[in-house]
FIKOL-264735 format. One record per residue (C-alpha): x, y, z; residue number from 1; residue in three letters. Coordinates in steps of 0.02 Angstrom, whole numbers, plus 50000, padded with zeros to 5 digits. Example, Ala and Ser with C-alpha at 12.3 -4.5 7.8 and 13.67 -1.06 7.14 Angstrom:
      px      py      pz     k     r
   50615   49775   50390     1   ALA
   50684   49947   50357     2   SER
// end
This chain:
      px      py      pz     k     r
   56641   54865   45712     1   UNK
   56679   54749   45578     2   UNK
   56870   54730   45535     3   UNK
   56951   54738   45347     4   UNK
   56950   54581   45280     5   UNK
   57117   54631   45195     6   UNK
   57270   54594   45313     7   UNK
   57346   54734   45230     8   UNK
   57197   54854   45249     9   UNK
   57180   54786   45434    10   UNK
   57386   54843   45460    11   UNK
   57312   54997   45379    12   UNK
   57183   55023   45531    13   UNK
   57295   54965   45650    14   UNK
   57445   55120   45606    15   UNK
   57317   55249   45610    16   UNK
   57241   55193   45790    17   UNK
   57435   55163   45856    18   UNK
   57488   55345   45804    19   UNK
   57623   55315   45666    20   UNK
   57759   55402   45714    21   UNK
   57764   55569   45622    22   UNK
   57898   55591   45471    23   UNK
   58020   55709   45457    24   UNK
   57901   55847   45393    25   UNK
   57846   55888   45580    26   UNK
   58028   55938   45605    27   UNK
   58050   56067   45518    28   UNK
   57975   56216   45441    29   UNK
   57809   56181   45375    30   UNK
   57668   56253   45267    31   UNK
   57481   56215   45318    32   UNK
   57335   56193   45177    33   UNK
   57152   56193   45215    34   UNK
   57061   56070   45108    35   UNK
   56872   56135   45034    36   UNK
   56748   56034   45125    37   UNK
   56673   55930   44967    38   UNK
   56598   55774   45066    39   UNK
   56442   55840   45099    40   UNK
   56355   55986   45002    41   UNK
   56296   56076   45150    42   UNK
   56457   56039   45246    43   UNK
   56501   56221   45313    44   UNK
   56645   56177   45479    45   UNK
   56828   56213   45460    46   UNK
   56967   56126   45547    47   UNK
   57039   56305   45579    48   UNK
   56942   56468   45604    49   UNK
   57005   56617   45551    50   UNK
   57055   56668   45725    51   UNK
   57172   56527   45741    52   UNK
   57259   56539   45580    53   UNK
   57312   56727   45642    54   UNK
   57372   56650   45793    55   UNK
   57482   56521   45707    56   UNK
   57549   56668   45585    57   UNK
   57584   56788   45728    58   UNK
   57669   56666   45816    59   UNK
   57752   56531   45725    60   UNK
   57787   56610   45544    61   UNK
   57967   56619   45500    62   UNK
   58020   56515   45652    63   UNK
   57911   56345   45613    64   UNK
   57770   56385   45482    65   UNK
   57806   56464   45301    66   UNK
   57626   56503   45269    67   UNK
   57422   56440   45275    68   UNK
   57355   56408   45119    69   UNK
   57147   56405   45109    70   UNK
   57047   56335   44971    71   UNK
   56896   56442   44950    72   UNK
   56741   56371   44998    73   UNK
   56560   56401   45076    74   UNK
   56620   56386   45237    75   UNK
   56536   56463   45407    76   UNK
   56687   56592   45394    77   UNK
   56712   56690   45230    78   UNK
   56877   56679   45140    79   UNK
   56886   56865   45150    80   UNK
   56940   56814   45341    81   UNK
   57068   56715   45324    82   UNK
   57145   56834   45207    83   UNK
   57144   56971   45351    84   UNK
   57237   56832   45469    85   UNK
   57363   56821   45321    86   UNK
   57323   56653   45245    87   UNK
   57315   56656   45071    88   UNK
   57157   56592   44976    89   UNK
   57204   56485   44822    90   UNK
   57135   56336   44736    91   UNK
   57317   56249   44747    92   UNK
   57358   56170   44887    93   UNK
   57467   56044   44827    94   UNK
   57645   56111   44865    95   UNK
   57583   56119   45082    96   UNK
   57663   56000   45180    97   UNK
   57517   55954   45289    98   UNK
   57322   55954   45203    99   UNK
   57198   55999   45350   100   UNK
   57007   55942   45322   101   UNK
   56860   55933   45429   102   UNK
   56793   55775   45341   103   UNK
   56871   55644   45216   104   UNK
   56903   55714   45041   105   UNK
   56753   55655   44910   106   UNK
   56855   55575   44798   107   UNK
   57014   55463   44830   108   UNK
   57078   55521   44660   109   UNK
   57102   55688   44739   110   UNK
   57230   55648   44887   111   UNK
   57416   55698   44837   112   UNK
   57543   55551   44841   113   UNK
   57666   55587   44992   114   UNK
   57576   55697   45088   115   UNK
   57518   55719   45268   116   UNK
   57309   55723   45285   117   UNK
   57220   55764   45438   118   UNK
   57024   55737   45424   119   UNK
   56903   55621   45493   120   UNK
   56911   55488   45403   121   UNK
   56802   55355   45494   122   UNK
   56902   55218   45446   123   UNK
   56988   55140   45602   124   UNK
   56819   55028   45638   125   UNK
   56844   54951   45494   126   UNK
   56690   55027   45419   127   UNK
   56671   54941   45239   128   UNK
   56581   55098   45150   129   UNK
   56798   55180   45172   130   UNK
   56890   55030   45143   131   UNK
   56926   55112   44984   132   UNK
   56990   55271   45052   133   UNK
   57105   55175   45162   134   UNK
   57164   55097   45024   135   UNK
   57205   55240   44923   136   UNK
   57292   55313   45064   137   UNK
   57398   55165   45071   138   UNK
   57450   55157   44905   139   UNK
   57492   55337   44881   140   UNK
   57621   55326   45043   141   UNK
   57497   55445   45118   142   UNK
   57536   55494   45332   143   UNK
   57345   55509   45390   144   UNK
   57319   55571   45561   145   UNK
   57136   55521   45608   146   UNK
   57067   55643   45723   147   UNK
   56982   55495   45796   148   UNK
   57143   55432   45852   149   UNK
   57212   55551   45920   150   UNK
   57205   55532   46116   151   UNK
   57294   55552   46310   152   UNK
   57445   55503   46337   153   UNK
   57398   55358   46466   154   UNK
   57535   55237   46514   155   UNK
   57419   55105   46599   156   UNK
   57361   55000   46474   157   UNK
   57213   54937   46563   158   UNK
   57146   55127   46564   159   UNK
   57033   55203   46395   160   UNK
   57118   55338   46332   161   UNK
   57010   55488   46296   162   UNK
   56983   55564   46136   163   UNK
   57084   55750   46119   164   UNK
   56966   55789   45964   165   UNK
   56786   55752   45987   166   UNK
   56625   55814   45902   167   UNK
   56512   55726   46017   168   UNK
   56399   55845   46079   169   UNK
   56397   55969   45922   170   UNK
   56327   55795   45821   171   UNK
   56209   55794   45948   172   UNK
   56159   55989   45949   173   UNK
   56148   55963   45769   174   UNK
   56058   55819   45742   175   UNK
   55904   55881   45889   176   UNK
   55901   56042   45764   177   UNK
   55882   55940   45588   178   UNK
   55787   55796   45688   179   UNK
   55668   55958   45741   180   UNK
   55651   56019   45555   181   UNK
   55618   55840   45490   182   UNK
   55480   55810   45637   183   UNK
   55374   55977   45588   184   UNK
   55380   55910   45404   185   UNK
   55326   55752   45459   186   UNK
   55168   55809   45582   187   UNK
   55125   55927   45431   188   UNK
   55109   55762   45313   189   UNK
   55021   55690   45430   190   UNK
   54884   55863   45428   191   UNK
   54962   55919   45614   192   UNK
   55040   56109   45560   193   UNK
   55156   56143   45734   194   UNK
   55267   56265   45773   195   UNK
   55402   56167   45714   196   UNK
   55381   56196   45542   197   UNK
   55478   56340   45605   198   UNK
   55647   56255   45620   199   UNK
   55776   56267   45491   200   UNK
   55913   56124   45474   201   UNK
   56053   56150   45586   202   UNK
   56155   56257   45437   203   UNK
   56071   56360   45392   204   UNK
   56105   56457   45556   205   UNK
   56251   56586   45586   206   UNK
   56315   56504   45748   207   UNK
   56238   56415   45914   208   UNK
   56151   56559   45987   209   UNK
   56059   56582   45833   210   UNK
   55992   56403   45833   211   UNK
   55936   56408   46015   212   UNK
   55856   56552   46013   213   UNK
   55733   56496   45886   214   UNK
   55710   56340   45961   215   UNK
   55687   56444   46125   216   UNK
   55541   56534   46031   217   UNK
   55472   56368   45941   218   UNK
   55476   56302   46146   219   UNK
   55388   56482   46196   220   UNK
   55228   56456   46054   221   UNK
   55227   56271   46106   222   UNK
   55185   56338   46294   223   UNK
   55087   56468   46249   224   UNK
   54983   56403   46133   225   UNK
   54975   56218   46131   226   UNK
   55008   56072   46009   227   UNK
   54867   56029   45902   228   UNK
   54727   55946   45993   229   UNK
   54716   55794   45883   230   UNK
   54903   55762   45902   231   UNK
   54944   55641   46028   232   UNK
   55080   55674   46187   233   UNK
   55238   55670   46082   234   UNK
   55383   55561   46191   235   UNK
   55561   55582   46121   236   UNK
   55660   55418   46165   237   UNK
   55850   55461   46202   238   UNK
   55978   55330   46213   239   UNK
   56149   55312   46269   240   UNK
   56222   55435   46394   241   UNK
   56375   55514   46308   242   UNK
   56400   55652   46211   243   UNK
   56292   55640   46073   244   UNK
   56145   55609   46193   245   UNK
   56200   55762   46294   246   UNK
   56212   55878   46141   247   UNK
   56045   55794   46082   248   UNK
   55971   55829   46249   249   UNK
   56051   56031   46253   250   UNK
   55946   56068   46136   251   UNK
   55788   55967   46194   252   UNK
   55782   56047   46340   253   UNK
   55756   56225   46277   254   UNK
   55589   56197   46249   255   UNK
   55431   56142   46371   256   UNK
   55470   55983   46442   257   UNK
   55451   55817   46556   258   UNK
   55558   55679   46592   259   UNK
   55474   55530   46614   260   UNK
   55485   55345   46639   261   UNK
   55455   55213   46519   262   UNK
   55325   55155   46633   263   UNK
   55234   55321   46645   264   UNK
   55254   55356   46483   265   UNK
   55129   55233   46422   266   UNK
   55002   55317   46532   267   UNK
   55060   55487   46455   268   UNK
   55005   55410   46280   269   UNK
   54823   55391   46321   270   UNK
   54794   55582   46387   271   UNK
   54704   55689   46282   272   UNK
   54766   55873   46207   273   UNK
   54801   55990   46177   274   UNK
   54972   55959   46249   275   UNK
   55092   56110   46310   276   UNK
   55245   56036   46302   277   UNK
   55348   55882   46262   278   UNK
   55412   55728   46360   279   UNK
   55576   55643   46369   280   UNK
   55622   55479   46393   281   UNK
   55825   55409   46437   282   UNK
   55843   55212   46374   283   UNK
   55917   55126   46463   284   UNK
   56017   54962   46398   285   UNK
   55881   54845   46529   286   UNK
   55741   54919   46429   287   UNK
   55804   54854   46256   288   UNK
   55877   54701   46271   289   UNK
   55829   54552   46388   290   UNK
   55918   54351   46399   291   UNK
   55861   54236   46264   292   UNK
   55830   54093   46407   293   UNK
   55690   54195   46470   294   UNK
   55754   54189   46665   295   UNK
   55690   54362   46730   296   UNK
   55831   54411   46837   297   UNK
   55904   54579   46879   298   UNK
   56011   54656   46725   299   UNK
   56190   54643   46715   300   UNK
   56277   54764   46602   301   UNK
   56448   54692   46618   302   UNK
   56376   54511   46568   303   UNK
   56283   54585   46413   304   UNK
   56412   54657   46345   305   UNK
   56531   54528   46374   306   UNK
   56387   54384   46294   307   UNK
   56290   54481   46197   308   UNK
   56232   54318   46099   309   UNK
   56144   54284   46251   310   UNK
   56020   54420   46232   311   UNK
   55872   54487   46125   312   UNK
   55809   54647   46067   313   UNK
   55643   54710   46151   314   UNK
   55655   54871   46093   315   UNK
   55516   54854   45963   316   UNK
   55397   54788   46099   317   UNK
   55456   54906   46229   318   UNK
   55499   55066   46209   319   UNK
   55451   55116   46015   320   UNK
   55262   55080   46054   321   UNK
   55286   55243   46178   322   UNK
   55378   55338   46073   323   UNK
   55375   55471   45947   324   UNK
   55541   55515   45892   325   UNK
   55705   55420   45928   326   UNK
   55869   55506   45969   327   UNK
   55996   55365   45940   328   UNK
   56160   55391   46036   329   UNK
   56247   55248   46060   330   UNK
   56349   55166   45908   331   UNK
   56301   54981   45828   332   UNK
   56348   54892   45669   333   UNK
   56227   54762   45635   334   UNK
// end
């Protein structure tokens, strides 16, 4: 990803991806706060459920934790919950030792001088659109533990350490729900009504098994009755192989499918409906990107991605001619 161009904001990257060493205030008796989730409007996740706050009370209060404090909030888990686990609901969180969010806070102004902050805060790529957040961290002598950085213990250095704290797959499950919504929306513009019209965004469900089973019935009147006749075979393109693809592909899979090739999906594209289910197709990095000196060879991953300036997109030419919808899962900044 692109780097701060400030040294300072780069030293500011580098202490959150090297784990600053915790201050004092993990050594001794600590109160937790649980930020509202203000990023996004429709943002309902918590970084602790009710269940776990009663665990940490049961276990730990009086010994290592004075208290949880919650701000209320339109979260998947009513307040009224966390008051049964003994948290206590308040707006003021600003005498807690360590602030607890799911996402970064809307507004820099908000974050308390000399605190502790846990949240995503999607900064330690460098991404510009945060620079200021990082920033304001730095300036008000905040300790930010990145969730993103937080990893396994691995003393080789030639070895990736794996992330502890990953959303992976649940962007994944997610995005296939919303992507599902948006699609029915989209055939119905274009004067197909399907039977995904029927999907809500991801949200607006009460948990997972909610979500699949209406997928599982959108999949069952999909089978049962068809697509529209006048709607071509529609080919969802999946890239990348980790766990955004496999969340992506969790939910894809509920309903009537094939996987295909790219080569058979472009004889897929010229059969006639009405089609009973859908077809998926896994990208692979040879089918997007080829050498710039035009010397057909077999494809080497390792050289790609060690030259990448040697190579050229063919994805427009290749696979989006075949498909309908795109499930990216693989990360680029440019």
């Amino acid at each position: 990803g692109r780097l701060a161009s400030s040294p300072r904001l780069r030293r500011g990257v580098n202490q959150i991806w090297s784990h600053r060493p915790a201050s004092a205030v993990l050594h001794r008796d600590i109160s937790i706060g649980i930020l509202r989730e203000n990023y996004d409007k429709w943002e309902r996740r918590v970084p602790i459920t009710p269940d776990h706050a009663k665990h940490l009370i049961d276990n730990y209060k009086g010994d290592k934790l004075t208290g949880i404090y919650v701000q209320p909030s339109q979260r998947i888990f009513p307040d009224s919950q966390y008051e049964k686990a003994g948290a206590i609901v308040t707006e003021d969180v600003s005498n807690t030792d360590i602030l607890l969010g799911v996402k970064r806070v809307a507004n820099e102004d908000d974050l308390i001088p000399d605190k502790t902050y846990m949240f995503f805060s999607h900064v330690i790529k460098g991404q510009s659109e945060n620079m200021e957040l990082l920033k304001a961290v730095l300036d008000k002598n905040i300790q930010l533990f990145d969730y993103e950085a937080i990893t396994e213990d691995v003393k080789d250095p030639t070895l990736k350490k794996r992330r502890l704290v990953a959303f992976g797959k649940y962007a994944g499950i997610a995005g296939m729900i919303d992507t599902l919504q948006c699609l029915g929306r989209r055939l119905l513009a274009s004067g197909h009504s399907t039977p995904f019209l029927n999907c809500s965004p991801a949200y607006v469900y009460y948990d997972l098994d909610d979500a699949k089973r209406c997928i599982e019935e959108i999949g069952n009147h999909i089978e049962k009755d068809g697509l529209p006749v006048s709607l071509e075979p529609l080919v969802f393109a999946f890239t990348g192989n980790g766990n955004v693809t496999k969340g992506a592909l969790e939910i894809f899979k509920l309903l009537p499918h094939k996987m295909i090739t790219l080569e058979e999906a472009a004889e897929i594209k010229k059969t006639a409906g009405p089609h009973n289910r859908l077809y998926g197709l896994m990208v692979e990095q040879k089918d997007i990107v080829k050498k710039t000196d035009g010397v057909e060879e077999s494809f080497d991953v390792k050289h790609y991605r060690a030259n990448p300036s040697e190579y050229e997109s063919m994805f427009a030419s290749n696979v989006a001619p075949v498909c309908n919808v795109i499930m990216n899962g693989i990360y680029w900044d440019e």
